[in-house]
N, CA, C and O of each residue as an XYZ file, in Angstrom:
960
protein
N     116.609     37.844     81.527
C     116.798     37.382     82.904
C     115.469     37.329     83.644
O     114.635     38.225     83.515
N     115.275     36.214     84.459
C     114.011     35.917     85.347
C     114.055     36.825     86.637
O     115.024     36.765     87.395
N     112.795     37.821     86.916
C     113.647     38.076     88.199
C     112.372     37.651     89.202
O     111.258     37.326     88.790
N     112.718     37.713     90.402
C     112.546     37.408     91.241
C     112.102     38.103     92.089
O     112.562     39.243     92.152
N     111.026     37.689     93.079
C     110.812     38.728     94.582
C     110.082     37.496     95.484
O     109.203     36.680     95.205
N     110.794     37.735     96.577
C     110.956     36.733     97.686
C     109.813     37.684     98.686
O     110.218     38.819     98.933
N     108.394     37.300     99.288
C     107.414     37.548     99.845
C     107.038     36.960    100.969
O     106.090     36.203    101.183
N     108.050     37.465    101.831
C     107.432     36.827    103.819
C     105.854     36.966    104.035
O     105.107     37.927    103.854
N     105.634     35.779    104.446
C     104.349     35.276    105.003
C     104.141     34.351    106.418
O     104.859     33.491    106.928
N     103.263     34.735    106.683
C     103.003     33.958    108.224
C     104.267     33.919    109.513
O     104.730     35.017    109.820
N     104.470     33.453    109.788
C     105.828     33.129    110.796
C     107.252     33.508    109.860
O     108.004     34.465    110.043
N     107.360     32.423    108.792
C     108.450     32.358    108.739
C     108.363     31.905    107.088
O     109.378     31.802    106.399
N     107.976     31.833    106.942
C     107.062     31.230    104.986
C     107.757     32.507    103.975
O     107.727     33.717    104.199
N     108.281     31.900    102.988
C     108.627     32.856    101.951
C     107.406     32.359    100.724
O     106.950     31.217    100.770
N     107.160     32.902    100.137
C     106.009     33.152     98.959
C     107.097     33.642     97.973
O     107.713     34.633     98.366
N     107.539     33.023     96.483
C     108.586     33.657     95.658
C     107.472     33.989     93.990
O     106.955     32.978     93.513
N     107.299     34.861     93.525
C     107.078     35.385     92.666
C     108.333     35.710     91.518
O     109.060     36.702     91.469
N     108.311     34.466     90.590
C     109.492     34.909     89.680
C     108.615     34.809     88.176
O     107.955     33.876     87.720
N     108.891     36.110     87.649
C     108.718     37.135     86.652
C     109.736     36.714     85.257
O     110.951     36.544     85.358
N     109.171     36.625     84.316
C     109.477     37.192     83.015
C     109.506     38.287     81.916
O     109.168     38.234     80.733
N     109.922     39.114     82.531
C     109.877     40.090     81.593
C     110.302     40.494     80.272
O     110.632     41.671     80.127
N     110.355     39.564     79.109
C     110.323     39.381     77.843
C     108.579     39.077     77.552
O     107.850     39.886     76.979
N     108.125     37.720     78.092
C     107.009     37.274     77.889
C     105.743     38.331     78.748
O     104.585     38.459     78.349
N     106.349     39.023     80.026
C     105.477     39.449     80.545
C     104.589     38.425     81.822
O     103.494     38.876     82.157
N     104.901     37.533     82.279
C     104.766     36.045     82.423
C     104.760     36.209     83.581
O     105.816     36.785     83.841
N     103.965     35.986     84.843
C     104.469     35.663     86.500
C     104.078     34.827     87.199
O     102.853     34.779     87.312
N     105.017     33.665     88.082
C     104.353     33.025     88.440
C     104.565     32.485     89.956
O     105.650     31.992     90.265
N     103.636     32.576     90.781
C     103.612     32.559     92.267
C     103.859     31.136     92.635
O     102.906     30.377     92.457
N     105.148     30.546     93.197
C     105.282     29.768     93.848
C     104.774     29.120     95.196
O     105.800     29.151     95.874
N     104.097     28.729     95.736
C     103.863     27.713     97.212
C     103.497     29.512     97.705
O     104.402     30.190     98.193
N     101.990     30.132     97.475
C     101.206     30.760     98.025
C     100.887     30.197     99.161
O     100.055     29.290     99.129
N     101.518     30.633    100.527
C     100.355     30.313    101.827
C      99.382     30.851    101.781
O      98.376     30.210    102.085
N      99.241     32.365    101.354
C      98.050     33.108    101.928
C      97.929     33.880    100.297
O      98.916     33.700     99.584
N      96.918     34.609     99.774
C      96.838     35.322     98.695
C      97.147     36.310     98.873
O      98.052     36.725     98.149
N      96.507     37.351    100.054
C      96.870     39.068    100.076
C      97.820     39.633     99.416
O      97.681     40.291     98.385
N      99.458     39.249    100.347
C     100.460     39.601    100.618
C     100.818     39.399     98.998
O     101.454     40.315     98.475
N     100.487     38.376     98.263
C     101.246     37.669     96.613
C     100.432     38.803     95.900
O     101.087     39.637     95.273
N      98.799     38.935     95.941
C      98.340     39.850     94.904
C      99.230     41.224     95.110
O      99.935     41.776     94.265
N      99.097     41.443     95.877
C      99.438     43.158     96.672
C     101.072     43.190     95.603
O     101.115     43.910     94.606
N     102.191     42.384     95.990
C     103.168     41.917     95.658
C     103.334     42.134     94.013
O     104.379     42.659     93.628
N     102.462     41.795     93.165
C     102.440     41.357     91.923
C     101.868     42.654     91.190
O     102.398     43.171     90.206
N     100.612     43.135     91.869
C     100.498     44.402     91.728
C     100.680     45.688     91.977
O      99.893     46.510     91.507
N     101.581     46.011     92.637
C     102.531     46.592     92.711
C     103.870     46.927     91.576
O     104.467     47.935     91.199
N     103.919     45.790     91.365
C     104.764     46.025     89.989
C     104.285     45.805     88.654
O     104.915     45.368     87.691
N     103.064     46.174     88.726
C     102.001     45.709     87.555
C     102.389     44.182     86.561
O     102.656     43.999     85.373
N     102.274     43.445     87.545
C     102.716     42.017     87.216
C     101.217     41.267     87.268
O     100.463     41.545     88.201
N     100.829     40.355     86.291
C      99.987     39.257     86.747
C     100.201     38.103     86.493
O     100.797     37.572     85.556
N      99.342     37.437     87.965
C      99.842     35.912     88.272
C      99.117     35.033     86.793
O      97.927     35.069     86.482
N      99.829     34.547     86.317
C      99.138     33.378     85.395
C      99.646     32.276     85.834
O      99.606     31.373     84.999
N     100.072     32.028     86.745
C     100.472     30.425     87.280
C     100.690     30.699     88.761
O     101.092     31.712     89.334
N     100.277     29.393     89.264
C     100.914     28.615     90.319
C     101.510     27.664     89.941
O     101.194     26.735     89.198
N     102.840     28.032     90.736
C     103.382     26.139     90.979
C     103.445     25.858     91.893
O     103.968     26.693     92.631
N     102.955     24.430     92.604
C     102.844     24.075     94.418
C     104.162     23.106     93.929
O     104.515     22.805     92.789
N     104.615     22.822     94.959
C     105.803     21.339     95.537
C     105.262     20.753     96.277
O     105.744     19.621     96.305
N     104.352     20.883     97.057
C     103.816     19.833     97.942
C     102.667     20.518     98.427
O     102.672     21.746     98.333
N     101.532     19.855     99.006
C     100.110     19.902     99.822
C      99.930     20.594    100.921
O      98.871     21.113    101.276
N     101.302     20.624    101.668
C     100.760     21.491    102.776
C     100.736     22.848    103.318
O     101.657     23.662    103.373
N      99.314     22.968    103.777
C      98.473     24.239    103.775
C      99.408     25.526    103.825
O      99.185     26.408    102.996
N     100.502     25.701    104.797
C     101.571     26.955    104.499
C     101.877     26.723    102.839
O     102.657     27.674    102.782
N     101.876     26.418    102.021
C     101.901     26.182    100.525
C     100.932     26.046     99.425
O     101.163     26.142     98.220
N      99.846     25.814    100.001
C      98.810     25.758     98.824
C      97.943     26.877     99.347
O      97.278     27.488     98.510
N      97.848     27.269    100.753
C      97.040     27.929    101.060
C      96.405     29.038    100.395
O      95.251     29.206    100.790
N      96.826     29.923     99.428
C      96.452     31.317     98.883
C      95.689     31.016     97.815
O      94.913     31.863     97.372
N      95.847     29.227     97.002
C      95.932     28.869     95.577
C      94.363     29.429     95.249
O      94.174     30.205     94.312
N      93.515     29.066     95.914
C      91.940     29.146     95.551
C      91.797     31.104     95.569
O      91.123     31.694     94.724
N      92.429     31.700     96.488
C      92.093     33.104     96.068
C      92.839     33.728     95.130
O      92.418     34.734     94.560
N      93.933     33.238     94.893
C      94.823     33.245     93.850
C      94.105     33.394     92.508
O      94.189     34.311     91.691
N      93.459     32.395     92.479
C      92.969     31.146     91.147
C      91.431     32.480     90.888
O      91.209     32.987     89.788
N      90.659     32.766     92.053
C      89.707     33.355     91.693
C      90.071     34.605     91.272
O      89.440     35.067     90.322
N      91.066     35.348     91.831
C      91.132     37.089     91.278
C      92.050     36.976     89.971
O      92.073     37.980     89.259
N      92.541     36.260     89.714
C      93.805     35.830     88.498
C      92.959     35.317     87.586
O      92.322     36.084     86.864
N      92.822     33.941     87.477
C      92.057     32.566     86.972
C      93.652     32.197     86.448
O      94.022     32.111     85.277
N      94.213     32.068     87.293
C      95.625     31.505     86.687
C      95.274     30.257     86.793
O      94.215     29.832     87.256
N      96.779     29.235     86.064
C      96.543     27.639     85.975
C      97.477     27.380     87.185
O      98.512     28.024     87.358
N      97.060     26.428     87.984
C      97.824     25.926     89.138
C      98.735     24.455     89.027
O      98.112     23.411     89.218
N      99.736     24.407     88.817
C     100.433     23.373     88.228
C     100.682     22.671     89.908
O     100.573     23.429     90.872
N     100.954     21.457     90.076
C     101.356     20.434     91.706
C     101.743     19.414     90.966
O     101.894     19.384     89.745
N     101.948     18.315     91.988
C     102.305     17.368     92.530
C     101.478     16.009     91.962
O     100.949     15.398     92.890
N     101.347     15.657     91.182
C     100.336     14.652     91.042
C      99.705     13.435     91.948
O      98.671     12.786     92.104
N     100.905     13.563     92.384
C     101.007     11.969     93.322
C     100.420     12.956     94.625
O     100.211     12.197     95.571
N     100.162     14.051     94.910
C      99.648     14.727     96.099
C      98.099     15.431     95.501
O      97.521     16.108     96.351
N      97.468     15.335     94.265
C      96.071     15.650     93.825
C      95.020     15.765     94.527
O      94.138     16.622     94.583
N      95.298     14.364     95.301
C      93.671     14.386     96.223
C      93.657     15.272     97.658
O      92.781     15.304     98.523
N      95.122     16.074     97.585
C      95.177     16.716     98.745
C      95.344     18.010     98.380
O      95.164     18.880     99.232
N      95.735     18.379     96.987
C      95.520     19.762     96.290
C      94.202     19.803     95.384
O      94.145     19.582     94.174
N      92.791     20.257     96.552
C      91.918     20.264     95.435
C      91.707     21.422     94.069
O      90.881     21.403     93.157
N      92.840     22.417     94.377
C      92.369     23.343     93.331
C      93.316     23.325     91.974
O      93.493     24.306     91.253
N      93.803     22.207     91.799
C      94.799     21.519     90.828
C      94.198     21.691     89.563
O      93.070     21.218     89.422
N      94.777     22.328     88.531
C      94.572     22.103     87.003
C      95.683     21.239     86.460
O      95.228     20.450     85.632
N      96.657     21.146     86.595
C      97.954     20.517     85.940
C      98.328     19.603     86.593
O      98.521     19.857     87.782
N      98.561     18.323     86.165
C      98.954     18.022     87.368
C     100.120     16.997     86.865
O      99.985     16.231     85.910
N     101.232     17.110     87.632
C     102.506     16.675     87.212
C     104.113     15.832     87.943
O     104.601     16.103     89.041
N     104.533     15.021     87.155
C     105.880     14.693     88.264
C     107.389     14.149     87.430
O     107.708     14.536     86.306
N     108.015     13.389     88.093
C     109.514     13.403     87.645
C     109.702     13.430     86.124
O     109.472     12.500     85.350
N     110.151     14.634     85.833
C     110.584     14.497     84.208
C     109.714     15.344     83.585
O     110.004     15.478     82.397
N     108.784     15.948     83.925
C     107.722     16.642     83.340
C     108.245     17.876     82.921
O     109.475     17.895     82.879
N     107.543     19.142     82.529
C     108.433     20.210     82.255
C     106.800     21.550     82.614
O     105.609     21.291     82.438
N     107.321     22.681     83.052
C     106.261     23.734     83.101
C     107.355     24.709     82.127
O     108.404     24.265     81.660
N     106.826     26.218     81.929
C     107.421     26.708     81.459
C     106.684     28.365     81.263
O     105.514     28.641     81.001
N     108.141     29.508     81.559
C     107.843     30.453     82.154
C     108.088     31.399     81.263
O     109.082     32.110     81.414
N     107.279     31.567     80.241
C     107.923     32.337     78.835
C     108.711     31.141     78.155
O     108.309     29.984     78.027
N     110.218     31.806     77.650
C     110.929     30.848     76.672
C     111.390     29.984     77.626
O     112.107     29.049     77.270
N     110.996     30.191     79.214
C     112.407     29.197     80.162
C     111.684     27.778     80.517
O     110.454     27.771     80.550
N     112.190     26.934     80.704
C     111.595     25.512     81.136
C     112.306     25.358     82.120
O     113.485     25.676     82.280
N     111.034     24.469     83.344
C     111.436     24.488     84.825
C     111.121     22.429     84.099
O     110.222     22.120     83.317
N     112.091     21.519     84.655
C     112.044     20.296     84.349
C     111.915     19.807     86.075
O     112.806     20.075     86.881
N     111.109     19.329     86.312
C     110.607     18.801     87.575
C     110.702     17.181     88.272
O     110.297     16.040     88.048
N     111.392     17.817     89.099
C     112.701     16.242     90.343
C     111.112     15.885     91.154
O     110.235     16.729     91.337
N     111.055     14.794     91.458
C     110.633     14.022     92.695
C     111.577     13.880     93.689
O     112.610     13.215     93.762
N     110.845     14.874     94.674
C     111.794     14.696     95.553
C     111.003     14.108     97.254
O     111.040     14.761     98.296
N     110.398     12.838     97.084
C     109.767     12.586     98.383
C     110.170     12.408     99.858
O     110.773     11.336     99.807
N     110.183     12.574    100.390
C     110.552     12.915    102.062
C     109.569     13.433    103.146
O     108.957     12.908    104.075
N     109.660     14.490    102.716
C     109.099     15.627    103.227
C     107.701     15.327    103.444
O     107.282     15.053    104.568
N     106.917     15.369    102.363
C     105.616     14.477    101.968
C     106.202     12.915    100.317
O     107.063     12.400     99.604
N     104.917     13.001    100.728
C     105.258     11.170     99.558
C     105.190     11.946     98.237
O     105.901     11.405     97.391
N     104.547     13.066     97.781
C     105.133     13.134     96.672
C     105.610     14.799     96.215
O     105.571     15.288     95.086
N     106.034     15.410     97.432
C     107.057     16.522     96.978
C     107.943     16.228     95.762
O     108.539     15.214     95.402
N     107.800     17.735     95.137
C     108.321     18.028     93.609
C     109.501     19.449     93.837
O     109.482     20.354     94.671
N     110.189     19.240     93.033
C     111.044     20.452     92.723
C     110.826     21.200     91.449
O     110.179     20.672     90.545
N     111.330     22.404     91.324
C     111.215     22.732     89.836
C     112.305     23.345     89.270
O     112.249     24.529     89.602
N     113.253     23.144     88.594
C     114.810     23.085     87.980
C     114.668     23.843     87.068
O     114.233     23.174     86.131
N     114.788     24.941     86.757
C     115.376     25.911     85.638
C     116.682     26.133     85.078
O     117.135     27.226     85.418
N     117.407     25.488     84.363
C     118.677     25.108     83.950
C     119.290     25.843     83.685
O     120.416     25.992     84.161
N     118.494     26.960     82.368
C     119.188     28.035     81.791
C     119.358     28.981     82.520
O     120.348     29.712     82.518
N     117.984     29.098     83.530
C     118.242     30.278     84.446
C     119.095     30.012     86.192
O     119.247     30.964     86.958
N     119.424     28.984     86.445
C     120.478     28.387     87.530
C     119.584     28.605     88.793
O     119.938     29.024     89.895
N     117.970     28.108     88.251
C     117.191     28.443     89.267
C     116.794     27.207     90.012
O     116.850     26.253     89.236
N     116.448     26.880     91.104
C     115.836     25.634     91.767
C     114.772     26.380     93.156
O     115.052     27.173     94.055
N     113.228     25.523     92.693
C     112.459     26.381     93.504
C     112.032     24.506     94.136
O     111.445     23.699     93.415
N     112.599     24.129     95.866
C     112.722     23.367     96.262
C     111.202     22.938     97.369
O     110.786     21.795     97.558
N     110.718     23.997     97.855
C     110.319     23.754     98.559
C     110.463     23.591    100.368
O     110.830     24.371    101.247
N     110.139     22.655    100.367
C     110.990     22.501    101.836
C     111.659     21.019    102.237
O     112.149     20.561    103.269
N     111.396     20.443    100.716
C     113.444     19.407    100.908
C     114.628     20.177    101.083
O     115.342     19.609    101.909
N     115.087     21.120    100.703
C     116.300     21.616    101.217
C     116.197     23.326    101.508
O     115.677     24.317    100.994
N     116.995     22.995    102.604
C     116.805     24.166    103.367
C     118.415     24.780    103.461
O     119.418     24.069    103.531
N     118.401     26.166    103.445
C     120.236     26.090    103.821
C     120.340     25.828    105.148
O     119.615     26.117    106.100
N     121.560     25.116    105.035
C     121.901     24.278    105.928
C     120.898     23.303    106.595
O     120.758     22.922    107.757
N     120.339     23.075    105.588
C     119.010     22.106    106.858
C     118.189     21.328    105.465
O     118.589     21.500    104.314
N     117.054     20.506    105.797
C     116.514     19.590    105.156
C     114.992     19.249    105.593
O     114.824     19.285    106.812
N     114.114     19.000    104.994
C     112.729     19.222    105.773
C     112.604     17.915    106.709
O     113.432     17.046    106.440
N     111.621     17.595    107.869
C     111.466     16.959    108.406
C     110.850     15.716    107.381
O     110.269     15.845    106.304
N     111.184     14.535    108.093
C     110.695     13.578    107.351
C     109.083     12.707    107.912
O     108.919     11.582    108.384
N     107.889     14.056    107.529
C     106.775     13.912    107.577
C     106.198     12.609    106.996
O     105.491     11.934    107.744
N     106.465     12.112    105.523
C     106.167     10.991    105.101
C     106.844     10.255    104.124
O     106.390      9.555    103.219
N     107.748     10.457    104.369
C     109.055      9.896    103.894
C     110.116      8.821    104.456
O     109.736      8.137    105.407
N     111.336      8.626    103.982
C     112.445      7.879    104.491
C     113.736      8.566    104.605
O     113.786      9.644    104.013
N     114.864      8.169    105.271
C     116.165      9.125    105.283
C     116.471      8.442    104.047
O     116.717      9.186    103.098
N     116.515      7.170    103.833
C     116.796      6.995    102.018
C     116.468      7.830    101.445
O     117.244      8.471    100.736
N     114.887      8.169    101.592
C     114.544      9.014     99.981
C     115.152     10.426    100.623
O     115.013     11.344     99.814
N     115.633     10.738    101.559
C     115.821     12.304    101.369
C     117.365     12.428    101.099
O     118.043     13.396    100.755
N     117.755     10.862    101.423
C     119.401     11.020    101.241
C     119.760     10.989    100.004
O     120.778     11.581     99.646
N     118.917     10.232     99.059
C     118.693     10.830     97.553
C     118.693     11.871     97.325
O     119.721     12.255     96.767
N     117.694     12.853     97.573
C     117.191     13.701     97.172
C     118.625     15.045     96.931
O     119.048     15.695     95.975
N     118.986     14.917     98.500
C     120.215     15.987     98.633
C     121.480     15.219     97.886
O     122.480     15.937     97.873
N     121.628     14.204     97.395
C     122.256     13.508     96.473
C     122.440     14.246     95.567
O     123.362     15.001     95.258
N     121.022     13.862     94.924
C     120.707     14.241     93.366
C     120.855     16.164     93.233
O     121.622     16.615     92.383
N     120.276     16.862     93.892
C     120.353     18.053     94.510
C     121.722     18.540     94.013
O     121.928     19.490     93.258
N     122.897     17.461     94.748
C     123.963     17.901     94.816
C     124.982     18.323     93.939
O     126.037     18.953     94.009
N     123.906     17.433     92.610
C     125.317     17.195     91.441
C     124.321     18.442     90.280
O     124.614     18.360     89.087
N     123.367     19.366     90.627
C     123.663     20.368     89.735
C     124.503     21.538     89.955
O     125.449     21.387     90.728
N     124.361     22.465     89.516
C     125.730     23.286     89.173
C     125.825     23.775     90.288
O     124.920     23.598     91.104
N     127.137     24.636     90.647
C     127.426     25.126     92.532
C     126.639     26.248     92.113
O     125.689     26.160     92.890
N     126.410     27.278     91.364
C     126.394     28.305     90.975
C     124.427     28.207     90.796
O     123.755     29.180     90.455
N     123.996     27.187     91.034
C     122.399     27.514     90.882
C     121.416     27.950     92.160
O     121.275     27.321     93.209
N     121.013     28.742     91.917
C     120.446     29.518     93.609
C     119.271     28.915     93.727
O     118.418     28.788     92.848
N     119.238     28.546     94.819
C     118.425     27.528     95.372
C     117.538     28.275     96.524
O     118.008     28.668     97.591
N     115.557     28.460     95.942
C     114.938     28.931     96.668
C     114.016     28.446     97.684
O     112.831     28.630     97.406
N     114.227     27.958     98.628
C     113.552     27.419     99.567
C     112.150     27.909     99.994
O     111.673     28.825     99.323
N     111.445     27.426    101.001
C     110.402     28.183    101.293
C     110.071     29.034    103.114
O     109.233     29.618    103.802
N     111.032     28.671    103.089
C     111.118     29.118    105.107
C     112.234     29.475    105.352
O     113.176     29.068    104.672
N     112.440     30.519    106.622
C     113.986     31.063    107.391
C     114.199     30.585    108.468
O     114.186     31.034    109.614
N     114.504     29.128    107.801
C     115.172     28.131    109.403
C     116.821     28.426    109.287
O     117.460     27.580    109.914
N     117.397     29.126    108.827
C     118.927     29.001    108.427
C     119.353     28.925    109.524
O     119.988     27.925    109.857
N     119.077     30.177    110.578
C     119.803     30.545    111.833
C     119.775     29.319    112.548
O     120.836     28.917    113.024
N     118.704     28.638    112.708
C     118.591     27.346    113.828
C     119.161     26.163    113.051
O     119.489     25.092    113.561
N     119.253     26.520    111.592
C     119.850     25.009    110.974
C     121.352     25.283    110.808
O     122.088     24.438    110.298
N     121.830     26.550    111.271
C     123.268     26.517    111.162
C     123.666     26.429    112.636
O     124.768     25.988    112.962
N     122.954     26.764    113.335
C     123.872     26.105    115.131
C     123.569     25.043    115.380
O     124.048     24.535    116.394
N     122.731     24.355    114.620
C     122.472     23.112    115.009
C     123.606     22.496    113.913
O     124.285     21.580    114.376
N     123.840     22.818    112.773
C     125.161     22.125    112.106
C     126.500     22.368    112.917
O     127.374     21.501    112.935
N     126.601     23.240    113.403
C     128.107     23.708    114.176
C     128.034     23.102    115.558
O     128.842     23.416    116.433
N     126.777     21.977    115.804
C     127.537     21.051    117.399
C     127.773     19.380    116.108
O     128.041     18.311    116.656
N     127.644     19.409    114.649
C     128.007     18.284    114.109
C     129.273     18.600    113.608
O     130.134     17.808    113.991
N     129.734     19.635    112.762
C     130.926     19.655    112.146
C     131.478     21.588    112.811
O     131.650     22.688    112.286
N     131.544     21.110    113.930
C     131.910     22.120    114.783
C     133.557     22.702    114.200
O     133.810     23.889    114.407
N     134.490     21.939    113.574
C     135.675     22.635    112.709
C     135.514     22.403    111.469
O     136.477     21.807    110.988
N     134.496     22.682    110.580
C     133.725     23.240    109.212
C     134.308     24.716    109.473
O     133.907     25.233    110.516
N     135.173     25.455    108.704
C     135.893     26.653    108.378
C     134.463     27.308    107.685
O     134.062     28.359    108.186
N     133.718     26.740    106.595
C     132.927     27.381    105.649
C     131.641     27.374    106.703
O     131.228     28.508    106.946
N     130.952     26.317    107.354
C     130.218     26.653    107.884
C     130.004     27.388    109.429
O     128.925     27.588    109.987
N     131.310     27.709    109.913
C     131.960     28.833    111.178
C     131.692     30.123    110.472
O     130.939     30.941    111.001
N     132.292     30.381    109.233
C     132.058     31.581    108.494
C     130.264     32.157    107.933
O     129.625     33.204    108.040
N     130.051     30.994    107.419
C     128.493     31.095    107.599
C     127.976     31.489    108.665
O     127.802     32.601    109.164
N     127.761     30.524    108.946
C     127.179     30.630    110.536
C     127.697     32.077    111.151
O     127.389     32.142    112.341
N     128.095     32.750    110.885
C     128.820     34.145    111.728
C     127.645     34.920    110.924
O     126.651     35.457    111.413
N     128.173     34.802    109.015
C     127.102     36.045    108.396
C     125.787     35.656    108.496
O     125.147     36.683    108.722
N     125.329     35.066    108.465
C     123.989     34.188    109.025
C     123.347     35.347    110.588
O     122.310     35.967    110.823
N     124.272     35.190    111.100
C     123.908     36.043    112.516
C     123.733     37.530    112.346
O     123.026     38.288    113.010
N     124.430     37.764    111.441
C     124.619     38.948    111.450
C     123.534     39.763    110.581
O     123.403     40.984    110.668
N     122.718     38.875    109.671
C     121.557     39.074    108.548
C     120.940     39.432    109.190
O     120.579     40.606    109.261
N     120.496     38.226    110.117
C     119.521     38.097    111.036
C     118.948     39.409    111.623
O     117.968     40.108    111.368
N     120.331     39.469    112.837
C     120.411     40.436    113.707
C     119.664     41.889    112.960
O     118.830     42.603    113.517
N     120.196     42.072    111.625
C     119.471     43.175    110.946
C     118.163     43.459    110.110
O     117.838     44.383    109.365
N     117.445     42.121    110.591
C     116.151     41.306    109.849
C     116.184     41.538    108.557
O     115.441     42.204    107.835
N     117.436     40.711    108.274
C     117.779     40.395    106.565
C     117.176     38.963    106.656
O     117.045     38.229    107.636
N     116.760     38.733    105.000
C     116.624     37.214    104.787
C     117.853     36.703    104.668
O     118.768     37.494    104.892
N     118.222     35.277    104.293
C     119.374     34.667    104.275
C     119.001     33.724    103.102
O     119.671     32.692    103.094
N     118.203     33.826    102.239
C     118.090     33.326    101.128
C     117.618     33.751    100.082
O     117.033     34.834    100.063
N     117.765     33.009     99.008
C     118.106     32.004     98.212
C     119.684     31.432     98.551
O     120.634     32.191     98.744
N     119.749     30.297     98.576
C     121.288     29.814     98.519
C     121.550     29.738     97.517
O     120.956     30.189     96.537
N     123.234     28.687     97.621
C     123.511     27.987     96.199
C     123.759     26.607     96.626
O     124.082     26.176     97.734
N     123.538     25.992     95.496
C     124.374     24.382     95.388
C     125.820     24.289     96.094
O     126.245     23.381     96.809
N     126.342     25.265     95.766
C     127.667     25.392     96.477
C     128.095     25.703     97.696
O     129.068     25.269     98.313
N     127.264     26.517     98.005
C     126.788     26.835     99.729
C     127.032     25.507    100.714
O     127.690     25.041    101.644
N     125.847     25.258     99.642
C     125.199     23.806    100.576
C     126.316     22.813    100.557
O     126.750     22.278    101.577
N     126.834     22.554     99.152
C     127.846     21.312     99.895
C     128.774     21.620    100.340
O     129.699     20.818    100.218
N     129.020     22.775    101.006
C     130.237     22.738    101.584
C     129.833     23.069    103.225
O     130.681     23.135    104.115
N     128.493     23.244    103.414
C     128.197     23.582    104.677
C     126.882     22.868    105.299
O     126.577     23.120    106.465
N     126.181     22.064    104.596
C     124.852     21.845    104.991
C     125.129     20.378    105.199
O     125.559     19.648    104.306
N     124.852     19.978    106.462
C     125.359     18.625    107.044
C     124.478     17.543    106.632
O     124.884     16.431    106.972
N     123.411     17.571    106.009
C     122.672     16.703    105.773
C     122.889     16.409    103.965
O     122.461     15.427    103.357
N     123.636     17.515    103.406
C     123.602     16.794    101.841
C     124.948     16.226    101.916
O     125.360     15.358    101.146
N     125.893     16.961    103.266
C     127.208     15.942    103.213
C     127.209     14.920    104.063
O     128.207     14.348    104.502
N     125.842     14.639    104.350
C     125.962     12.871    105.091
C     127.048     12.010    104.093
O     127.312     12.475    102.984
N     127.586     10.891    104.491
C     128.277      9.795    104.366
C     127.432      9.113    103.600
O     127.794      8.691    102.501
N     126.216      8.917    104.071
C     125.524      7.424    103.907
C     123.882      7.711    104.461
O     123.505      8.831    104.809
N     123.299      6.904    104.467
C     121.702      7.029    104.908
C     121.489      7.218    106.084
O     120.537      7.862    106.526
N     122.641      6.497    106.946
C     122.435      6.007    108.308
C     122.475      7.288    109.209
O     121.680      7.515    110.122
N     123.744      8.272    108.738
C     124.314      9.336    109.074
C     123.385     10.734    109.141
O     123.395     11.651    109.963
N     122.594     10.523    107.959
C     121.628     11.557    107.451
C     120.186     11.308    108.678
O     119.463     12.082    109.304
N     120.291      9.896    108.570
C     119.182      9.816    109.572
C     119.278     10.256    111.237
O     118.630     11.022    111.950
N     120.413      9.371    111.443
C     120.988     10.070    112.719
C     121.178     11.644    112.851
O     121.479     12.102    113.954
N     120.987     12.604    111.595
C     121.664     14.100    111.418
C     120.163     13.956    111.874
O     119.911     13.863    113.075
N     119.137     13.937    110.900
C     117.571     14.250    111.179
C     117.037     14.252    112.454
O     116.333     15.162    112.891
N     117.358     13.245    113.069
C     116.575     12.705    114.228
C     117.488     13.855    115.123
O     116.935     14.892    115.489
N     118.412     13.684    115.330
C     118.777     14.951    116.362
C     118.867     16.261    116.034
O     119.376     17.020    116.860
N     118.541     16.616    115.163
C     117.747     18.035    114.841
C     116.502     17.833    115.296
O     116.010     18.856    115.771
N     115.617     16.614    115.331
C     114.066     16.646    115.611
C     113.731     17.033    117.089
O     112.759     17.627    117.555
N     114.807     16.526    117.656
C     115.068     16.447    118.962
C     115.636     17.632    120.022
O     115.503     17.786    121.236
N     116.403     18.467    118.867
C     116.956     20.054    119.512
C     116.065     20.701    119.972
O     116.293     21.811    120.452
């Protein structure tokens, strides 16, 4: 089993460090800052031999270069985002594969967010390390993207298993679940959410990793209708 440790950074930034302990293997996901990840890793006498980025921006690549110098780990990204990740060794996109010990992460294009945000899909292990295309209950802003491509994205998103926990990179839940409850204000699953959601909070719990299953039954933007709907969902979230 892969495990995992979820590492608050800056405001609101999660940093995820998921571990192999067969291979001995660790590898730091969308580093904002280095400190907090080394400190993190050593602590449990873990070392980083990888980065993987999803996208370019600085809350996400930020740590990679101090990372890269106290480690000399390999930093796997975005290809189609290179000239904006200069500390890139790997560089990669839809269909490609990294791999974490015996496990293989097979990697979605998922553009929106930025033009060439990536996901990374671990099948065997029911893992998805997203970035900030999907958020529970919420969806990243569409920085350089289209509501097409993101209405894809939570599409495609949608049809792996309910049961795969889905690690985002930020704790927008609370504001992306009252902002879902003035759209599908008699949603039973997302009233119930939205309650334990408050209640995490209130006790400065995180509220993630989700699941696939979570999400489609509560996250208003992967149950848009259509493009039009998703866009109209976006824009008045931009606007709250």
């Amino acid at each position: 089993m892969l495990e995992v440790v979820r590492i608050p950074v800056l405001s609101d930034n999660y940093v995820w460090l998921l571990h192999d302990p067969q291979s001995g293997e660790t590898v730091a996901i969308d580093p904002a800052v280095a400190e907090p990840v080394l400190k993190a890793a050593a602590a449990r006498g873990w070392s980083i031999g990888q980065i993987w980025n999803t996208h370019w921006h600085g809350d996400h690549v930020g740590g990679n270069a101090a990372i890269k110098a106290a480690t000399g780990c390999i930093i796997t990204g975005p290809a189609a985002e290179a000239d904006k990740i200069a500390t890139l060794d790997r560089l990669i996109g839809e269909g490609d594969t990294v791999r974490i010990g015996d496990h293989v992460a097979t990697v979605m294009a998922v553009p929106a967010h930025t033009a060439g945000h990536i996901a990374y899909h671990l099948a065997d292990a029911q893992m998805a390390f997203v970035g900030d295309t999907l958020f529970a209950m919420g969806c990243g802003r569409l920085f350089e993207g289209t509501a097409a491509q993101m209405f894809a994205n939570m599409q495609r998103l949608a049809t792996l298993p309910e049961v795969t926990a889905v690690y985002c990179a930020h704790e927008y839940t609370l504001s992306n679940g009252r902002f879902a409850l003035t759209v599908e204000p008699d949603n039973a699953a997302l009233i119930r959410r939205v309650a334990e959601v408050e209640m995490l909070r209130a006790r400065g719990e995180a509220t993630v990793p989700t699941t696939i299953g979570l999400e489609r039954d509560t996250n208003i933007f992967m149950r848009a209708r259509d493009v039009a709907q998703l866009a109209e969902r976006r824009a008045a979230k931009d606007a709250a």
